[in-house]
NUBANU-984013 format. One line per field, with one value per atom (N, C-alpha, C): residue number from 1; x, y, z negated. Coordinates in steps of 0.02 Angstrom, whole numbers, plus 50000, padded with zeros to 5 digits. Example, Ala and Ser with C-alpha at 12.3 -4.5 7.8 and 13.67 -1.06 7.14 Angstrom:
! NUBANU-984013
num	c(1,1,1,2,2,2)
X	c(50660,50615,50660,50642,50684,50645)
Y	c(49716,49775,49835,49888,49947,50002)
Z	c(49610,49610,49610,49646,49643,49606)
***
This chain:
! NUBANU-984013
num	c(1,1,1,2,2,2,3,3,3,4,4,4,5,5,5,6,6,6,7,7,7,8,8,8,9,9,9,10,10,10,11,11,11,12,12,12,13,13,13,14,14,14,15,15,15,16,16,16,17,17,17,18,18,18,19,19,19,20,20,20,21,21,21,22,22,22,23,23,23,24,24,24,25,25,25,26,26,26,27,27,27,28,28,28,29,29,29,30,30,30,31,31,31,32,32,32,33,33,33,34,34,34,35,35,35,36,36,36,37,37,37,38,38,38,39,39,39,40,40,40,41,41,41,42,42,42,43,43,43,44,44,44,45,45,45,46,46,46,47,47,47,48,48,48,49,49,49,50,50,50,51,51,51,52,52,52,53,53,53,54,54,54,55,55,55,56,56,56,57,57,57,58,58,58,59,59,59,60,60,60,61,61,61,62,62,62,63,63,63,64,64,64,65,65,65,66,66,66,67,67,67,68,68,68,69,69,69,70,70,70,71,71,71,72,72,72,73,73,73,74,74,74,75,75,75,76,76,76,77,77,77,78,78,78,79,79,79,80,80,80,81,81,81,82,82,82,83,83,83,84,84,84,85,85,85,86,86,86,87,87,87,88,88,88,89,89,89,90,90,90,91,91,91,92,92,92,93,93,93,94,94,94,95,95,95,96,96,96,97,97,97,98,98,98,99,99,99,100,100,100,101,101,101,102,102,102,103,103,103,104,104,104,105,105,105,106,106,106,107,107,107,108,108,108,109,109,109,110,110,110,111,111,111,112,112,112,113,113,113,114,114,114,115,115,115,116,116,116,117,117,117,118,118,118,119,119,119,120,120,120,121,121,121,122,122,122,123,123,123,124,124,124,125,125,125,126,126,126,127,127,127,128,128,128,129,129,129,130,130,130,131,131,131,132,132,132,133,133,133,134,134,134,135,135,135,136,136,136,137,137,137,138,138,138,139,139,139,140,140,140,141,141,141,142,142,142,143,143,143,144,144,144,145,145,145,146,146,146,147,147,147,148,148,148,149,149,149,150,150,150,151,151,151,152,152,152,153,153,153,154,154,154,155,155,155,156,156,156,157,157,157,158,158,158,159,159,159,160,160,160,161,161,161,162,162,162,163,163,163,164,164,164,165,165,165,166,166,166,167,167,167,168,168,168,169,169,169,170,170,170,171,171,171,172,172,172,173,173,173,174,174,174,175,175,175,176,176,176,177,177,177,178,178,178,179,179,179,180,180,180,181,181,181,182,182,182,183,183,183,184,184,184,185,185,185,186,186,186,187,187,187,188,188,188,189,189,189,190,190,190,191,191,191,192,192,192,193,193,193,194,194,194,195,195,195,196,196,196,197,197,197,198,198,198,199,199,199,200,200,200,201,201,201,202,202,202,203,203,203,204,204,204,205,205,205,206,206,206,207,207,207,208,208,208,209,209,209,210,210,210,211,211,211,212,212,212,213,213,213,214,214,214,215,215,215,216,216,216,217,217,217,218,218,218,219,219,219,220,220,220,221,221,221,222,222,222,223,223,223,224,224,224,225,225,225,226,226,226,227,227,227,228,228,228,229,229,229,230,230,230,231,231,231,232,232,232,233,233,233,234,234,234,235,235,235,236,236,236,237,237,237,238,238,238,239,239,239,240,240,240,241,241,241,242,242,242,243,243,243,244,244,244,245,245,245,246,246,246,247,247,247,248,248,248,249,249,249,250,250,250,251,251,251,252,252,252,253,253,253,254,254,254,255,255,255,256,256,256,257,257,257,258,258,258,259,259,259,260,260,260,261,261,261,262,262,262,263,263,263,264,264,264,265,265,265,266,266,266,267,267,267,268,268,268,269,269,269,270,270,270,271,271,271,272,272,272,273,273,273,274,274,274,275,275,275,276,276,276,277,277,277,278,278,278,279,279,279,280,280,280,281,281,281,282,282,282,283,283,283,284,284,284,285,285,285,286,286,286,287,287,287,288,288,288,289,289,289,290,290,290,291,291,291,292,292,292,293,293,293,294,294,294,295,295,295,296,296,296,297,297,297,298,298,298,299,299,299,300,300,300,301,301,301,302,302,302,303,303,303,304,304,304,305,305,305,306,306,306,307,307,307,308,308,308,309,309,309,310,310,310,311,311,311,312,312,312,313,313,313,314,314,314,315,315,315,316,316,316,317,317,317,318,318,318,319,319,319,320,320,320,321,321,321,322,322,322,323,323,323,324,324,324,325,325,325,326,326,326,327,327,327,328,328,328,329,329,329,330,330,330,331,331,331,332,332,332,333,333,333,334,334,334,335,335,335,336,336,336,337,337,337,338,338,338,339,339,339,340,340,340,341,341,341,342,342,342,343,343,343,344,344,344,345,345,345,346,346,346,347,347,347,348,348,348,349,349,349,350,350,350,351,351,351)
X	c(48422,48478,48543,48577,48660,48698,48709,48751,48833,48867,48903,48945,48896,48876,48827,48841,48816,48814,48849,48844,48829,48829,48816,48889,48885,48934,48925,48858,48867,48878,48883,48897,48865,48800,48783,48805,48811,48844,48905,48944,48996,49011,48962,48971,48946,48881,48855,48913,48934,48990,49025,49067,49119,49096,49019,48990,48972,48952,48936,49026,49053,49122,49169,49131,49168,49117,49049,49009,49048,49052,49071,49040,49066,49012,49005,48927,48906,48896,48894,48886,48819,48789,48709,48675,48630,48595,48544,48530,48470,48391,48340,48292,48226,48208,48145,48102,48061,48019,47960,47939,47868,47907,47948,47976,48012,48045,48076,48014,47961,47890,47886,47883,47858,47906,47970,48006,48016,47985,47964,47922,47883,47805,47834,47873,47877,47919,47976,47999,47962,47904,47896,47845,47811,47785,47823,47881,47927,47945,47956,47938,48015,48049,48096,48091,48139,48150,48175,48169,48188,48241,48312,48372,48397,48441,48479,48540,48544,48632,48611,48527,48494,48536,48540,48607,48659,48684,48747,48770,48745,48742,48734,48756,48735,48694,48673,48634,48667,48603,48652,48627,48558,48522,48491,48485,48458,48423,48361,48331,48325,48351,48343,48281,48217,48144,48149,48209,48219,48208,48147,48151,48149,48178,48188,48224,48271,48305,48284,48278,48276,48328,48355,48388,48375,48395,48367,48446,48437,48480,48463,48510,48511,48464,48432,48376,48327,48300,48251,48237,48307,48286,48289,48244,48240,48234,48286,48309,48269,48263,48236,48251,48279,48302,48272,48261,48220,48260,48321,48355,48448,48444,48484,48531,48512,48579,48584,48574,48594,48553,48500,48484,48465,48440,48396,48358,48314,48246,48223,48204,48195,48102,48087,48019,47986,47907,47863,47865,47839,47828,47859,47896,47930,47924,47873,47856,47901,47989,48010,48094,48119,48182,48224,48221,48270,48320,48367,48417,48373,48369,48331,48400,48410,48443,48444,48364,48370,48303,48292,48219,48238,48179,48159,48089,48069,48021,47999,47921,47883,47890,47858,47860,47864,47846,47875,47837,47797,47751,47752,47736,47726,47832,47835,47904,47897,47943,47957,48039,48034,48107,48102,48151,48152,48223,48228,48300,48266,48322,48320,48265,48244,48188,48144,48164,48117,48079,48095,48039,48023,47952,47953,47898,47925,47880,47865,47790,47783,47771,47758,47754,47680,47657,47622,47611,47660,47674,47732,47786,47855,47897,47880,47926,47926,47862,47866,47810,47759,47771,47753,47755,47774,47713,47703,47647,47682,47684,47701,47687,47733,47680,47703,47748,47763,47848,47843,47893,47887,47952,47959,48017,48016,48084,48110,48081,48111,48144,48135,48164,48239,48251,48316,48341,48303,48323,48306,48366,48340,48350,48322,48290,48369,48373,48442,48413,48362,48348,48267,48236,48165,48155,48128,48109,48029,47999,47924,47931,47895,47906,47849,47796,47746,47709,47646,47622,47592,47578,47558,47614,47671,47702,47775,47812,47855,47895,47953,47999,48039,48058,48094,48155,48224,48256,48310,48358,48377,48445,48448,48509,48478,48529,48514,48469,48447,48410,48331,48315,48251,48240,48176,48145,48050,48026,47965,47929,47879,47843,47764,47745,47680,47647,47575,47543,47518,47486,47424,47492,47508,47567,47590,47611,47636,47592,47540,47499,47509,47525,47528,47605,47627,47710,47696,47730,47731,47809,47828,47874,47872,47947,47938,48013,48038,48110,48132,48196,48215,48278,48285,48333,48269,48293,48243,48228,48187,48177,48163,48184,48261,48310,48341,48418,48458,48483,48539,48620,48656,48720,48757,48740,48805,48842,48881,48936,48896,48908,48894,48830,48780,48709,48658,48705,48682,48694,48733,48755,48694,48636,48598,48605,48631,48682,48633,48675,48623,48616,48562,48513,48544,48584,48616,48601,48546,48541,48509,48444,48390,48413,48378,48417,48378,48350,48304,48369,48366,48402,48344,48381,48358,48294,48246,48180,48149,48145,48071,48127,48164,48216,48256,48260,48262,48341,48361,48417,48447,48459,48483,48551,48604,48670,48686,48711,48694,48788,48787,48863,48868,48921,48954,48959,48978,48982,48915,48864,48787,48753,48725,48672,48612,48548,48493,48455,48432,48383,48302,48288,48205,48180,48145,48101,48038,48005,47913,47921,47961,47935,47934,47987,48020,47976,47915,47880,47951,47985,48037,48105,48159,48199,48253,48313,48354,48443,48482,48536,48579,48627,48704,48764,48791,48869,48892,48938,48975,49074,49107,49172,49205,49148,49196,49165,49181,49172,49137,49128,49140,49076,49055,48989,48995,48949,48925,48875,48890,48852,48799,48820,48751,48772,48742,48727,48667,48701,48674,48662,48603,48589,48626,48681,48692,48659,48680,48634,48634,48690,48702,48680,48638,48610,48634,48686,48753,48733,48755,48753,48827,48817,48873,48861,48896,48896,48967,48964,49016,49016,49072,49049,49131,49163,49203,49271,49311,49396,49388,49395,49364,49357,49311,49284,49212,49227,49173,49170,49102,49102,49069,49046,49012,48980,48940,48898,48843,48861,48837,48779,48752,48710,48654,48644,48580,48578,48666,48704,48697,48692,48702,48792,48836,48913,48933,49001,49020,49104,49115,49184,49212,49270,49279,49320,49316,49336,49400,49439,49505,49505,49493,49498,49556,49604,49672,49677,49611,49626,49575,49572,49559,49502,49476,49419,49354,49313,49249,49187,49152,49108,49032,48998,48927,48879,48906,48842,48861,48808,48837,48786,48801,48766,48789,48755,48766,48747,48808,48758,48736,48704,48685,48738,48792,48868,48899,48861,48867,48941,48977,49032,48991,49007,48999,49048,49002,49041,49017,49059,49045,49093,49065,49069,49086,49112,49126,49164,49193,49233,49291,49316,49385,49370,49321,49344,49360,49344,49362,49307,49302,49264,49296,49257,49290,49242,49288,49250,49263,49211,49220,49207,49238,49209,49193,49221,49211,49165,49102,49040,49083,49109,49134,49188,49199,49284,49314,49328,49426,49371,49415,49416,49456,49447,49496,49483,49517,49493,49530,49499,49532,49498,49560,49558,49509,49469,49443,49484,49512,49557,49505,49437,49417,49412,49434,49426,49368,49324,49246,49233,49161,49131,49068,49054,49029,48945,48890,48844,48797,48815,48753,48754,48752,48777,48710,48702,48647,48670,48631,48678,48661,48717,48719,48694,48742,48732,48792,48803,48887,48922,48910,48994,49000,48957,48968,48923,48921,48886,48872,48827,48829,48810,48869,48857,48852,48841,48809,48848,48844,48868,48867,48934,48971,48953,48972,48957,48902,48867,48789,48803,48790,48806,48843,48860,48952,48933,48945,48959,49048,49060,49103,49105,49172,49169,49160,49113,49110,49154,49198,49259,49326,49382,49421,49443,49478,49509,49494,49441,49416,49421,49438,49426,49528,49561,49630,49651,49623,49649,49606,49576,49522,49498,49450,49402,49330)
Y	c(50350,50373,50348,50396,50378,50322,50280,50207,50232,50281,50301,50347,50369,50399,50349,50353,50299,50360,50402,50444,50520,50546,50625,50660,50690,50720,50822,50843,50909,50921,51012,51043,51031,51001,50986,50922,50880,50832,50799,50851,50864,50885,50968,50963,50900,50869,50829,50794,50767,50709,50734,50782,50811,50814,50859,50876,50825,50769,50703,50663,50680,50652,50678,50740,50783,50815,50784,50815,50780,50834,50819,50768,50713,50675,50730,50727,50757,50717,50753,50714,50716,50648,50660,50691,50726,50765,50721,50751,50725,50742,50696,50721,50703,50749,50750,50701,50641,50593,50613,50688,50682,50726,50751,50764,50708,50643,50612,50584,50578,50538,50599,50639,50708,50679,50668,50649,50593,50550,50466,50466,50528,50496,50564,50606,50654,50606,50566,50532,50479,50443,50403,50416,50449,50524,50534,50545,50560,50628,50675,50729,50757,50797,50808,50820,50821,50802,50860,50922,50943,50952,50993,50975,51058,51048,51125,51130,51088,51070,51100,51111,51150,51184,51241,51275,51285,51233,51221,51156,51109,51062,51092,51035,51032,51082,51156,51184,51205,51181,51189,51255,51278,51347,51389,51446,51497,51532,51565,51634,51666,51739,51804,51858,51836,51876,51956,51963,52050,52049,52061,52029,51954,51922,51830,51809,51758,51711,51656,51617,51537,51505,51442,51413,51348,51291,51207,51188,51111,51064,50989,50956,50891,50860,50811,50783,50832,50859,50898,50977,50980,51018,51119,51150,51215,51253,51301,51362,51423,51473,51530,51586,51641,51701,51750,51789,51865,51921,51907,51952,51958,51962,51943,51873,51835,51781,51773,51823,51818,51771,51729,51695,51661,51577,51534,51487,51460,51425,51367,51313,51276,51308,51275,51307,51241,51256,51206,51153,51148,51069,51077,51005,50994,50929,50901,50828,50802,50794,50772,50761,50716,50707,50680,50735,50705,50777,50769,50803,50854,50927,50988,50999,51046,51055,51138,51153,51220,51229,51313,51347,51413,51433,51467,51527,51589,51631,51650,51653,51706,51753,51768,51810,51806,51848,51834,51787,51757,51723,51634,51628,51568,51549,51491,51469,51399,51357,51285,51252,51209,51186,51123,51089,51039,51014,50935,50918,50818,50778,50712,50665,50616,50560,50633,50668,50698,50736,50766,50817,50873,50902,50963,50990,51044,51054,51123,51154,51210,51257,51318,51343,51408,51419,51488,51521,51517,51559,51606,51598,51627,51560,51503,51450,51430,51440,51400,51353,51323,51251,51242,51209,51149,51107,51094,51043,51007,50927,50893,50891,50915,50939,50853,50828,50798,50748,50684,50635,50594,50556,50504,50431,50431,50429,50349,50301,50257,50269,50360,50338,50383,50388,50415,50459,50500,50566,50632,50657,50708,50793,50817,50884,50932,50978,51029,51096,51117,51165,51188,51254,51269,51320,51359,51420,51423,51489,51498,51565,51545,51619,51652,51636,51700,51650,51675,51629,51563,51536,51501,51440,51459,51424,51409,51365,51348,51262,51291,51218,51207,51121,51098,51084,51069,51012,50979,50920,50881,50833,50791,50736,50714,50696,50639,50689,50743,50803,50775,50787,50796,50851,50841,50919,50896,50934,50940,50999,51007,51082,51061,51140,51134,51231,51219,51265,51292,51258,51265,51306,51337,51336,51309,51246,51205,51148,51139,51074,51034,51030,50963,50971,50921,50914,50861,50897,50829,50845,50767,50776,50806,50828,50902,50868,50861,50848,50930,50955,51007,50987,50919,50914,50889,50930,50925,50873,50869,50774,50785,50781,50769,50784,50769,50789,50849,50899,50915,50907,50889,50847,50891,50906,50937,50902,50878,50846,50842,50783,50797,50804,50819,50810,50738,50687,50636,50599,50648,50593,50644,50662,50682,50722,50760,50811,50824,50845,50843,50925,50941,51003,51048,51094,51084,51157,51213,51254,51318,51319,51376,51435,51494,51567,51600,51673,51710,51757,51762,51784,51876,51915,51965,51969,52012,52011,51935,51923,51856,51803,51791,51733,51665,51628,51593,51519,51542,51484,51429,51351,51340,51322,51336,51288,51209,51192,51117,51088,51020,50973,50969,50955,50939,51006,51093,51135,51164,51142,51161,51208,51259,51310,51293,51304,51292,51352,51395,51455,51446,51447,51463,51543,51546,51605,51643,51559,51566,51523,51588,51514,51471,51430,51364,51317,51346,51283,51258,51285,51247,51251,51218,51241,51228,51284,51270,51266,51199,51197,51241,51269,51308,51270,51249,51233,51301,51298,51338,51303,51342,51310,51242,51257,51230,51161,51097,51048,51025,51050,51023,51034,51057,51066,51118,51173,51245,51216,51265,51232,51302,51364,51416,51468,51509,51568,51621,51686,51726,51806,51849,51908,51966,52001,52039,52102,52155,52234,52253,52247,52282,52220,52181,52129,52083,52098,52034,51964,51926,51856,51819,51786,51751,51688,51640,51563,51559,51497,51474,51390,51372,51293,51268,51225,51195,51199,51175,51219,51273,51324,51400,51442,51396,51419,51444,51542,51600,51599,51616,51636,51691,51719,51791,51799,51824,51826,51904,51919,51983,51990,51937,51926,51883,51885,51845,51768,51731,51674,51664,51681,51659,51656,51672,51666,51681,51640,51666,51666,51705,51710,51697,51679,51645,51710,51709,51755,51720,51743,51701,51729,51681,51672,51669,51652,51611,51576,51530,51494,51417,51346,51303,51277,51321,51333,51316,51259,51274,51290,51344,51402,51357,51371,51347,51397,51453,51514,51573,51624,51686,51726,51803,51862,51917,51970,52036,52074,52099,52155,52220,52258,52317,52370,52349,52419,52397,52327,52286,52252,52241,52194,52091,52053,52017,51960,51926,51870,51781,51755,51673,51638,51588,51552,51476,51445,51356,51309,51264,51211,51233,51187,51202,51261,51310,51367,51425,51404,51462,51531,51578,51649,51704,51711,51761,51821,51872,51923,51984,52013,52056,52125,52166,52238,52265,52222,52257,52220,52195,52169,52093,52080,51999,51990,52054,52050,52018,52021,51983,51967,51923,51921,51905,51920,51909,51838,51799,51731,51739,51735,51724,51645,51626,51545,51544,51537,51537,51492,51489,51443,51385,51382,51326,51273,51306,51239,51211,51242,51201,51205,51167,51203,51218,51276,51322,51323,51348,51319,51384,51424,51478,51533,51604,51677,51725,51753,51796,51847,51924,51968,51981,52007,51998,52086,52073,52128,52173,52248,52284,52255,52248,52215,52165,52114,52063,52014,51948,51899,51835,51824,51733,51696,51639,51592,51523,51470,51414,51348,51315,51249,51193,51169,51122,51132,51192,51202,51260,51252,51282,51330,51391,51459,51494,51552,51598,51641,51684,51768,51781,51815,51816,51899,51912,51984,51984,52058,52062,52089,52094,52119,52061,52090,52039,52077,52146,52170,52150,52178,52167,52086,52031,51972,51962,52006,51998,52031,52082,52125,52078,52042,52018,52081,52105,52156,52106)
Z	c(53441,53401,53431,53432,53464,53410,53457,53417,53412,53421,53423,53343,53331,53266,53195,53136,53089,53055,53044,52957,52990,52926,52930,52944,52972,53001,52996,52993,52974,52903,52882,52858,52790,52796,52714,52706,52743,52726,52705,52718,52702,52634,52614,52566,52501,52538,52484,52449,52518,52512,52447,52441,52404,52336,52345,52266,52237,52269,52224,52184,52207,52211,52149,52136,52094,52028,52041,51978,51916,51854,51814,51751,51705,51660,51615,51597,51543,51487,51430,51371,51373,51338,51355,51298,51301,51263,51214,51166,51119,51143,51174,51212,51148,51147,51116,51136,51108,51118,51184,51148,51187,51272,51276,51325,51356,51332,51367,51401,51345,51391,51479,51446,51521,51575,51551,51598,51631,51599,51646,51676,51665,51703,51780,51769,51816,51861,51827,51878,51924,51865,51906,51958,51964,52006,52060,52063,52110,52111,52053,52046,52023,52029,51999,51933,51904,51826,51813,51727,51710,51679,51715,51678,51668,51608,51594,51626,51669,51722,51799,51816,51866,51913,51870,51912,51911,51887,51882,51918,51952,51988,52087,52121,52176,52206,52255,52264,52328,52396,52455,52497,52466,52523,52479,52483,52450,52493,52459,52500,52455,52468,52455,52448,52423,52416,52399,52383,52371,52284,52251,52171,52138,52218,52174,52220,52190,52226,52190,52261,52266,52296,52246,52286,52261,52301,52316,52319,52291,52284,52281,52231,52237,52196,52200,52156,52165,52216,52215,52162,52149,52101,52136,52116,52146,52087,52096,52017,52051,52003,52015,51970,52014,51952,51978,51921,51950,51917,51876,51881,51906,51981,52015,51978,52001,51980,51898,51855,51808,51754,51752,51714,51788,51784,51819,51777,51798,51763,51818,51821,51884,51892,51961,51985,51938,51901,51868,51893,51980,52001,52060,52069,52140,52140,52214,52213,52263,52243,52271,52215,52235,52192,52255,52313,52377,52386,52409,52405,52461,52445,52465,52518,52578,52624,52650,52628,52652,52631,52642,52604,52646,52654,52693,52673,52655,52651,52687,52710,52775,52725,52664,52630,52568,52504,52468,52409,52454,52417,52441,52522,52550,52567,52554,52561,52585,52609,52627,52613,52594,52601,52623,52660,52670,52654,52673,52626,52670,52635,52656,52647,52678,52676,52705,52777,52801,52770,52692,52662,52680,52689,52706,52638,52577,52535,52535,52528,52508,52465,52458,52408,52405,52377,52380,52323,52291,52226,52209,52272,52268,52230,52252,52229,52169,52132,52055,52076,52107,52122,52194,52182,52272,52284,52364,52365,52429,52465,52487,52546,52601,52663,52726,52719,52765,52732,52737,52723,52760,52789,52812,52799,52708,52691,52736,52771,52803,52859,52911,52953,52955,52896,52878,52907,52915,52956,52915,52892,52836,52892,52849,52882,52853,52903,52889,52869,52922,52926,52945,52935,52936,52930,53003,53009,53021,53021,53053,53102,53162,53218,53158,53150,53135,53053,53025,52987,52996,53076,53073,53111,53166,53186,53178,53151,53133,53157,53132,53174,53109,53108,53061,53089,53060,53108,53065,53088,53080,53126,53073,53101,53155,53204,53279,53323,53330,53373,53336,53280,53241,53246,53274,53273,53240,53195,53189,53204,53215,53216,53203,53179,53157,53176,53192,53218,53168,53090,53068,52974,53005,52952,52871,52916,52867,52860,52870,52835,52874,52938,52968,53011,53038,53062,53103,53184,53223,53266,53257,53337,53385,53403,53436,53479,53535,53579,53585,53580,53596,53637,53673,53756,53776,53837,53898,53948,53954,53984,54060,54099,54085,54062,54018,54017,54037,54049,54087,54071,54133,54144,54096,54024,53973,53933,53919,53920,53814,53785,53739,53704,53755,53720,53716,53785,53746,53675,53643,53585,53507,53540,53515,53438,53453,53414,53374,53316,53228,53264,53244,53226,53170,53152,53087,53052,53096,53051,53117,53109,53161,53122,53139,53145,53202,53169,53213,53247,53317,53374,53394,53407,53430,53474,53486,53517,53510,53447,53445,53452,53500,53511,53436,53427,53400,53421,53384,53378,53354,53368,53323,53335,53284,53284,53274,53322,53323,53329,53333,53347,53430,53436,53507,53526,53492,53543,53550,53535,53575,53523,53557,53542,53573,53522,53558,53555,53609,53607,53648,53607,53617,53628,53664,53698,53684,53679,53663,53570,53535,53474,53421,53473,53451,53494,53536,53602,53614,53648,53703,53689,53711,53692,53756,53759,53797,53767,53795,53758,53798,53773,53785,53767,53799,53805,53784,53736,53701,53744,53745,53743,53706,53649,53574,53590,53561,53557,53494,53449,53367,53345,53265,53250,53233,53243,53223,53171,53093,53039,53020,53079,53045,53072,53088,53116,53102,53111,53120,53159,53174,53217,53184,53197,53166,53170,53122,53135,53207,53246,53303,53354,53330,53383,53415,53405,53404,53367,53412,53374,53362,53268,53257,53240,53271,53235,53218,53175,53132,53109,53077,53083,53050,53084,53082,53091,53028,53050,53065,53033,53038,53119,53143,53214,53194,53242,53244,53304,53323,53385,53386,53455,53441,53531,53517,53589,53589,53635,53653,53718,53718,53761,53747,53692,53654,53666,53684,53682,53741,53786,53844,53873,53840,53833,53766,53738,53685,53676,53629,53640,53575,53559,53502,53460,53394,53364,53312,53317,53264,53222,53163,53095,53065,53088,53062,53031,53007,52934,52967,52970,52968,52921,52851,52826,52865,52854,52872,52846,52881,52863,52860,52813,52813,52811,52750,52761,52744,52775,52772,52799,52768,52760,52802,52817,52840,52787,52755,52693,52728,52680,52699,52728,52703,52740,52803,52822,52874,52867,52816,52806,52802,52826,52849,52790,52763,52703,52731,52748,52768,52716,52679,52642,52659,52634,52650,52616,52646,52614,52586,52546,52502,52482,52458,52429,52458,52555,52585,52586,52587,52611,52660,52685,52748,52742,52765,52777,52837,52878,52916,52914,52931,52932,52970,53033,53104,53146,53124,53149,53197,53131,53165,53213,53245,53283,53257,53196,53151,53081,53058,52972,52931,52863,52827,52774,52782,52745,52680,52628,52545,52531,52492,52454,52385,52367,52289,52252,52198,52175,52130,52133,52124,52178,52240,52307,52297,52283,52279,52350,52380,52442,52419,52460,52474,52542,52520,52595,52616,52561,52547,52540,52548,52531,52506,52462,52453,52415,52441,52401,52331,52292,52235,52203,52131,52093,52095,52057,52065,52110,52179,52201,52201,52211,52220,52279,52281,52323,52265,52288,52250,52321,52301,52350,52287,52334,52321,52350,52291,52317,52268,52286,52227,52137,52121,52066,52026,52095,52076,52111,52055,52095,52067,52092,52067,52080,52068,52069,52086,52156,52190,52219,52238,52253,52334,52343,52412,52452,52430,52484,52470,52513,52514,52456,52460,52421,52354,52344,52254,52245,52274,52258,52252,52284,52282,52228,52208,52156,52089,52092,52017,51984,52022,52001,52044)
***
């Protein structure tokens, strides 16, 4: 681990930082005896606890199942709606009360999320309960992100260049290096750059956005991996393949980039706005919505050339985008989840 670095420095950490800083006190509720019992023994279990503040609290990743959304947060807690956004319910069992980071679907049944003290949990119900696939909460390395190439092979990753992977899908997790041993002389990758968010790349290819500037693309997988020097210096907090096969990352002080060569160069796209971006969608009309700190959202029409950045006047942050209902997006963060307009216009006009 780089002695250079002590704290978290990406994009969920950032937001954590903020949403812990700003959750609001609640008045405490009247708990029913034989439920407060359910709830000591779930805690002391290690199990997340049932609360009606679910989604309305802390929630940093969502996936989109087409008739369900899932999304994961703080205290382990994972909401679930099946009629777009508009009601949530937490999933039955989740054996974990560690801040969740990201979730991920092969389909619309098997799921994983992982999140801090190294959790990796799964699902085979469409996310109403969880089983415990892999923890390591002493060596303080919490997990960002978690994709699978096919059903059986998949990669995790993480702060300080954590990488896990597993063949047997999902039941077992081993150390995995994605810099190459040796090294190569790139300015920046010894300081073992947080892992901060994988992303499937055009023909099978696989990406992740990482700190110091660096892209990582894999070939066969997630077996191997090779880093990219990007121009930028800073942290890219997520990316994604667009329709036209184009690739976009995003990250920090509202730096886009865009690569037309399956990242092998990239060129930076100006934002005009200092906003940093954590997550984001390609809808179906192919307008392009990135989400982030202070409240910023951007949006493109022209497959990521330009965008237009609008302020939300709650200045919350922002980590997550999934599409919504009439005209809209819900993104995720600070204060759970929102229902937000998908264009700039309709969000300027308050329609």
């Amino acid at each position: 681990m780089s002695t250079l670095r002590t704290a978290l420095k990406g994009g969920v950490a950032a937001l954590v930082l903020a949403g812990v800083a700003s959750v609001p006190a609640q008045a405490v509720p009247t708990v029913d005896p034989a439920e407060a019992a359910v709830i000591r023994e779930l805690e002391t279990k290690g199990y997340a606890t049932p609360s009606d503040l679910a989604a309305k609290t802390l929630l940093v990743a969502a996936a989109d199942l087409g008739e369900r959304i899932v999304a994961v947060g703080q205290f382990g807690h994972i909401v679930i709606s099946d009629d777009e956004g508009a009601t949530w319910r937490q999933a039955a069992s989740v054996p974990t009360q560690a801040l969740l980071t990201a979730v991920y679907f092969a389909d619309d049944k098997v799921g994983y999320a992982v999140g801090h003290d190294a959790v990796i949990i799964k699902t085979e119900d469409g996310g109403e309960n969880w089983d415990l696939k892999y923890d390591d909460p002493e060596a303080e390395m919490p997990l960002f992100s978690v994709r699978f190439a096919d059903a059986d092979n998949g990669v995790a990753v993480g702060a300080f260049s954590t990488a896990l992977s597993t063949t047997d899908g999902g039941e077992t997790w081993n150390l995995q290096s994605v810099i190459p041993d040796p090294p190569p002389p790139l300015e920046g990758l010894e300081y073992e750059p947080h892992l901060n968010a994988l992303f499937e790349g055009p023909d099978g290819t696989m990406f992740i956005a990482a700190e110091t500037g660096f892209v990582f693309r894999s070939l066969d997988n997630g077996a191997n991996w090779e880093p990219i020097k990007t121009p930028y210096f800073g942290s890219f907090w997520g990316g994604m393949t667009l329709n036209d096969g184009n690739i976009l990352i995003y990250g920090m002080r509202g730096n886009v980039w865009r690569s037309d060569d399956q990242g092998t160069t990239w060129t930076q796209v100006e934002t005009g706005s200092k906003k940093s971006f954590g997550g984001g969608i390609q809808l179906d009309d192919g307008t392009i919505v990135l989400a982030g700190l202070n409240g910023g959202v951007a949006y493109s029409t022209d497959g990521g050339k330009s965008f237009d950045v609008v302020d939300r006047p709650d200045r919350k942050g922002y980590s997550a985008v999934v599409d919504g209902p009439d005209g809209s997006v819900l993104i995720f963060g600070e204060p759970g989840v929102v229902k937000h307009p998908d264009t700039a216009e309709a969000f300027r006009s308050g329609t």
